[in-house]
N, C-alpha and C positions, 0 to 999 in steps of 0.2 A: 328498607335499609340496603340490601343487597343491590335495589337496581340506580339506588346515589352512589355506591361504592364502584358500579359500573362506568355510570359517566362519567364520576371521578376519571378513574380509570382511561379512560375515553377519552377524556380530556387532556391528560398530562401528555399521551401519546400524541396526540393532533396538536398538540403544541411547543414540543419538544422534538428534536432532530431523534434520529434512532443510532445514529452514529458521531460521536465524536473524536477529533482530527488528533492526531498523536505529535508529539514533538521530541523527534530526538538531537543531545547536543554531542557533538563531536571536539573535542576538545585536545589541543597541543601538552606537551609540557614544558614549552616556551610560551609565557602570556605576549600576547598580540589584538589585534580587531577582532571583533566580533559580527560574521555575516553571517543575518536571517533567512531564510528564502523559506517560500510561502512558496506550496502549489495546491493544483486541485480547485481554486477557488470556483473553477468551471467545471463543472462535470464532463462535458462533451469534447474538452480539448487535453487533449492526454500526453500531448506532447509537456504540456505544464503539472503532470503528475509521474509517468514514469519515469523524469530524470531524474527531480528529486530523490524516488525510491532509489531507483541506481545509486545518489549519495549517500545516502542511509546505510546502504547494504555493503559498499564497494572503496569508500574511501575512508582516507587517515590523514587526522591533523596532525603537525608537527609543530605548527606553529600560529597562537590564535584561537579562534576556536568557531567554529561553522556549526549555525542551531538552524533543522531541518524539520519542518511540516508539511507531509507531502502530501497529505491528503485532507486539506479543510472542508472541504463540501463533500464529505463521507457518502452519503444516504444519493445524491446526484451522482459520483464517480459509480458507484455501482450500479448504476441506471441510464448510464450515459447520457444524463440530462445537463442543459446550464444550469439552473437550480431549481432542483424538486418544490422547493418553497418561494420561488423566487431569485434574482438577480443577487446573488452575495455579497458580490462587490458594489452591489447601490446601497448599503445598510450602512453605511461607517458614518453618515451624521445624523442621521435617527433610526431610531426600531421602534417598532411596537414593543409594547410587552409580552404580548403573545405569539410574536413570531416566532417559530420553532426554530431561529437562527439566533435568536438573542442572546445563549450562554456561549453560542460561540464566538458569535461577534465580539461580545463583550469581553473572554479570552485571548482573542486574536488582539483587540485594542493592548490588553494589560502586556501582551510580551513586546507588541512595539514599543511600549514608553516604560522597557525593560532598562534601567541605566546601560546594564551592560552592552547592548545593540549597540553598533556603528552604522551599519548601513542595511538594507531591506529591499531584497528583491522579489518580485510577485511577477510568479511566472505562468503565461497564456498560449494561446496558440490563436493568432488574428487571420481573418480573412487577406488575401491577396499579398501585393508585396510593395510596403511602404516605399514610395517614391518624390520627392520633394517638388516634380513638375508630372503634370499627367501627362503618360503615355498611351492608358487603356483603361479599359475597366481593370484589369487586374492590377497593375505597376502604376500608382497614384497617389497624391498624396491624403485621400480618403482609406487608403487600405492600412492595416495596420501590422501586418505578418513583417519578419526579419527587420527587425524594431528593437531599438532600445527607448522606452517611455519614457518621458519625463513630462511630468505638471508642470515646470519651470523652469530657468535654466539655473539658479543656485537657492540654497537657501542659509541662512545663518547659525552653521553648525559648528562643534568644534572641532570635527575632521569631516572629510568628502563631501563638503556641502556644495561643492562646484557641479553638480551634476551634470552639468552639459559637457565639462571636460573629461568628466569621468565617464562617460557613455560614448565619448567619439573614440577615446582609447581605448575600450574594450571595441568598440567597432571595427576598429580599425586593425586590431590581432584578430577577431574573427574574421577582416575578408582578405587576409594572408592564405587561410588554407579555406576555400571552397569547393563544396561536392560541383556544381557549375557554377557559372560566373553569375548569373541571372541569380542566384539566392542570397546576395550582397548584403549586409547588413547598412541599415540606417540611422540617424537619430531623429525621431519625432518628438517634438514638444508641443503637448496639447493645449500650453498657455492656458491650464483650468481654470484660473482666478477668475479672467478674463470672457475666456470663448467659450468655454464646455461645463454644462451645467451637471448634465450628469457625472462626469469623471470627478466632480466636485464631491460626491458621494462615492469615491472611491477608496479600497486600503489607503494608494501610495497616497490619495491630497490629505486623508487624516494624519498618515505617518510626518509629512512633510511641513503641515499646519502646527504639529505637536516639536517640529526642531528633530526631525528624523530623518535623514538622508533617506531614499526609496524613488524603487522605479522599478517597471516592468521589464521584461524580456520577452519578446512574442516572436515566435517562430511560426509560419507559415501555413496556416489549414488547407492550402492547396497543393502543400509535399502531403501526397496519399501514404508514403512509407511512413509510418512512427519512429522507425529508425531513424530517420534523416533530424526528425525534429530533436528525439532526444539526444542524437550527438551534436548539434548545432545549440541545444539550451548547456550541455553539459560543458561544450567549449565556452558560451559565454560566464557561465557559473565560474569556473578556472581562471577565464581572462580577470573576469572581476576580484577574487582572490589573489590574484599576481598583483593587482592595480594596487590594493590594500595591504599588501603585506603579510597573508596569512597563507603559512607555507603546510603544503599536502602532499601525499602522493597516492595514488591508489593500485589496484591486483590487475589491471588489465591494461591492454593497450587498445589508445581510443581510437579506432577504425569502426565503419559499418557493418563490417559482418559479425564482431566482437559485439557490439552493440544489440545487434541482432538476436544473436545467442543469450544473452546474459537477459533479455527482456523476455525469453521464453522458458528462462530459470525460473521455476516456481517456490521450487522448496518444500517445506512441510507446514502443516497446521496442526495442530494438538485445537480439538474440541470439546468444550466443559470438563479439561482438564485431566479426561483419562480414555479419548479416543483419536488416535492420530492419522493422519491422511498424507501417505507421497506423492502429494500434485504431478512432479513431472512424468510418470508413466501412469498415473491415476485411469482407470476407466470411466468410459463418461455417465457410468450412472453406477453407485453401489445400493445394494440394496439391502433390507431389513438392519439399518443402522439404529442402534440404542442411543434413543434420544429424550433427550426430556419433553414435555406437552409445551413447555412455554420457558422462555429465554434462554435457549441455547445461545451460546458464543463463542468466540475465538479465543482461546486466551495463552497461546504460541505460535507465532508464525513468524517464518521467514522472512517474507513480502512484506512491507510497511504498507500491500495495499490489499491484503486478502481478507474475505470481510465474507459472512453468511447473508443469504438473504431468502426470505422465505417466498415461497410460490406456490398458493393452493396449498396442496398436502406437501408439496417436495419442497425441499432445502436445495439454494444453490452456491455453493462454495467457487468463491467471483476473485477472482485475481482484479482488481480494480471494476471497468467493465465487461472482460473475460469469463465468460462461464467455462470453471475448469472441470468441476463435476456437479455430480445431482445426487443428492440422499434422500433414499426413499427411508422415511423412519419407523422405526418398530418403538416405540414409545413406553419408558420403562421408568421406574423410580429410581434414583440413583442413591448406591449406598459411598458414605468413604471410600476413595480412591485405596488401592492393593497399592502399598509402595513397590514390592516386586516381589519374583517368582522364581523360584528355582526350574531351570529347564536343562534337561539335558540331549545334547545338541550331538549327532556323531560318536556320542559316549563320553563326552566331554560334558562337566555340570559347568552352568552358567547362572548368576545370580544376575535377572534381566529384570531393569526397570519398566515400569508400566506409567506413561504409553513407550515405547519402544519398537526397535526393528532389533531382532537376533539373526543369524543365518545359521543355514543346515547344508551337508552337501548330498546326505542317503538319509538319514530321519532324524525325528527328534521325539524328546518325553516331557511331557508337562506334569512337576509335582507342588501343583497348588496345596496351601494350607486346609485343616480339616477343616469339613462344611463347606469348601467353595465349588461349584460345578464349574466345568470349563467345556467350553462347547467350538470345535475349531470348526470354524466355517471351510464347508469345502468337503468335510472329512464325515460320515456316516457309517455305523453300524447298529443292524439289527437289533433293537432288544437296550442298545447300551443311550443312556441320556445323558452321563458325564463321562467327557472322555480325559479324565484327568489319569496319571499315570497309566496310559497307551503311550505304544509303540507307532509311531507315524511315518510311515513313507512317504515320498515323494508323488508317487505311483498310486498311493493312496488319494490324495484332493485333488476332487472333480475343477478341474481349470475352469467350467463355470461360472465357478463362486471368486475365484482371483481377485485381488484388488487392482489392478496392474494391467495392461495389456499385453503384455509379456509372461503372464499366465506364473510369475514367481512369487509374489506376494499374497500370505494367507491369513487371515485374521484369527486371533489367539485369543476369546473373550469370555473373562470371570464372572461369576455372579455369587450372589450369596443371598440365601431367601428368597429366589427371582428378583433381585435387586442386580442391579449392573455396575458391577464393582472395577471396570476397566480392560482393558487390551493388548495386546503388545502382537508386535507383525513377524510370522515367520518367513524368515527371505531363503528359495532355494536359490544355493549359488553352484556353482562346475564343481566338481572335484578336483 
């Protein structure tokens, strides 16, 4: 019995994705069009995933409403593959049953033929640089980089169904402002019905077959910077929302070095709920992390693409396919989360959520509830096993044990019965 509930077992994993794609909506409080944009569909082209995030994270409807999935092919982005199971975008007119892509697929169908969608963009990153007559291997019209797609040139919709008018005008505000002149946008029509058999099993010929306006956006796999891509997908994203009518604005101004910066913002992650992590000064490996034996997960994060993944004995917490750090895990039962903690901070009492960051500027006291041990990493004395109501200095925690590279961040973590009841981070800050 035990080794049927194994393959069981066994089986659901080998035939199921391990990641499914998130959809967030962005929404006016003036009603207007409705634009979808799909990335990630490729794992290896990131250009068609970190802009999306950057929408997720960075922008405001005012007008209409903008529904963003930036990450469909989960389990590939984090592996920087095209797709761990296969081609994704070859699945949209048949699946097996057992592909481990089928609940998504089948997801991604049901929000295309969402009434509410207007129009559907699916965003990539193409080799070379779409050109209507050949010039070279690279600039051709076999390439498909700085492209706006299209299966055909209209279809019979009741808005934007002119596709080819609506791609030449978004082309046409994108090659207004270029990083060089050589990175021009174009319109290519694949004439699927026709000429291309596989694009025929692509999202846009499913969405466009169902009475969907849709079309690609591919920026260039031969811009080496991801910056260049994602502010080049991000203007097109914008043009196209100008085209349609749905009015945005967002926190930053879009140049490449802003670009830049905001793509090496990571943020935080809260893991199984009561242990949290500051990616951007994070050290690249922490160690003896309370973890559970099996299905740890993400269940707060900034990043719309930070995602666990496991390796051998270590965890590695992936900003898409960025490794930002490595958890070596200490393997524990987890009790209910401690909603929080009285700490007193400078002589100041704090009533500090867990997971959490508190700050100190000379020490602090933790006075956990009766029965909890509290054990601050970093921090050791002689003889003592709970260092719950001590006196902590600064001066005290071995920078060692840091979370941080910046040797300020100290882990603060409860237990109860050797159960691991949660954590919260003491932050030294200047006086």
């Amino acid at each position: 019995m035990r080794f049927l509930i194994f393959l069981l077992l066994n089986y659901l994993v080998l035939f199921s994705a391990e990641l499914h794609f998130k959809l967030y909506k962005l929404t006016g409080k003036e009603k207007g069009p409705t634009l979808l944009v799909f990335g990630g569909i490729h794992g290896n082209e990131p250009g068609g995933y970190f802009a999306p995030a950057l929408l997720v994270t960075h922008y405001h409807i005012d007008k209409g409403a903008l529904w963003v999935a930036p990450n469909l092919n989960f389990d590939s982005i984090i592996r920087f593959q095209r797709g761990r199971y296969g081609d994704m975008n070859r699945k949209f007119s048949t699946i097996a049953k057992n592909d481990p892509d089928k609940e998504i697929i089948e997801d991604i169908k049901a929000l295309i033929l969402n009434d509410q969608v207007d129009l559907i963009l699916n965003l990539h990153d193409g080799h070379g640089f779409y050109r209507d007559k050949w010039q070279n291997s690279i600039f051709n019209p076999k390439a498909w980089g700085q492209a706006c797609i299209i299966d055909q040139k209209s279809i019979d919709a009741k808005r934007f169904g002119d596709l080819d008018k609506l791609a030449r005008q978004v082309s046409k505000r994108l090659n207004k402002k270029l990083l060089y002149q050589h990175h021009i946008f174009n319109v290519k029509n694949t004439e699927t019905k026709m000429k291309d058999e596989q694009m025929r099993l692509s999202l846009t010929y499913f969405a466009i077959t169902h009475g969907k306006p849709a079309m690609a956006i591919e920026t260039s796999k031969n811009l080496t910077d991801v910056s260049q891509k994602v502010l080049y997908q991000l203007r097109a994203i914008e043009a196209f929302m100008d085209e349609i009518g749905i009015s945005y604005h967002r926190d930053f101004d879009m140049n490449l070095q802003t670009i830049r910066t905001l793509l090496h913002h990571y943020g935080t992650v809260v893991i199984n709920d009561n242990f949290l992590v500051p990616l951007d000064t994070v050290d690249k490996l922490l160690r003896f992390v309370p973890l559970k034996k099996r299905g740890n997960h993400i269940t707060y994060a900034d990043s719309p693409l930070a995602a666990i993944k496991k390796s051998g004995r270590y965890y590695h917490v992936m900003i898409g396919p960025w490794k930002i750090t490595t958890l070596q895990p200490d393997y524990f039962t987890m009790k209910e989360r401690l909603p929080s903690v009285e700490i007193e901070a400078d002589e100041e009492i704090k009533k500090v959520k867990i997971p959490s960051i508190f700050e100190f500027r000379e020490s602090f006291r933790v006075h956990a509830p009766k029965g909890y041990r509290v054990n601050i990493i970093g921090f050791s004395k002689k003889g003592k096993s709970n260092e719950n109501n001590m006196t902590i200095t600064f001066h005290d925690l071995n920078p060692r044990y840091a979370m941080d590279k910046h040797n300020r961040l100290f882990r603060v973590e409860f237990y109860h019965n050797n159960q691991f009841c949660g954590m919260t981070i003491a932050k030294k800050v200047d006086p």
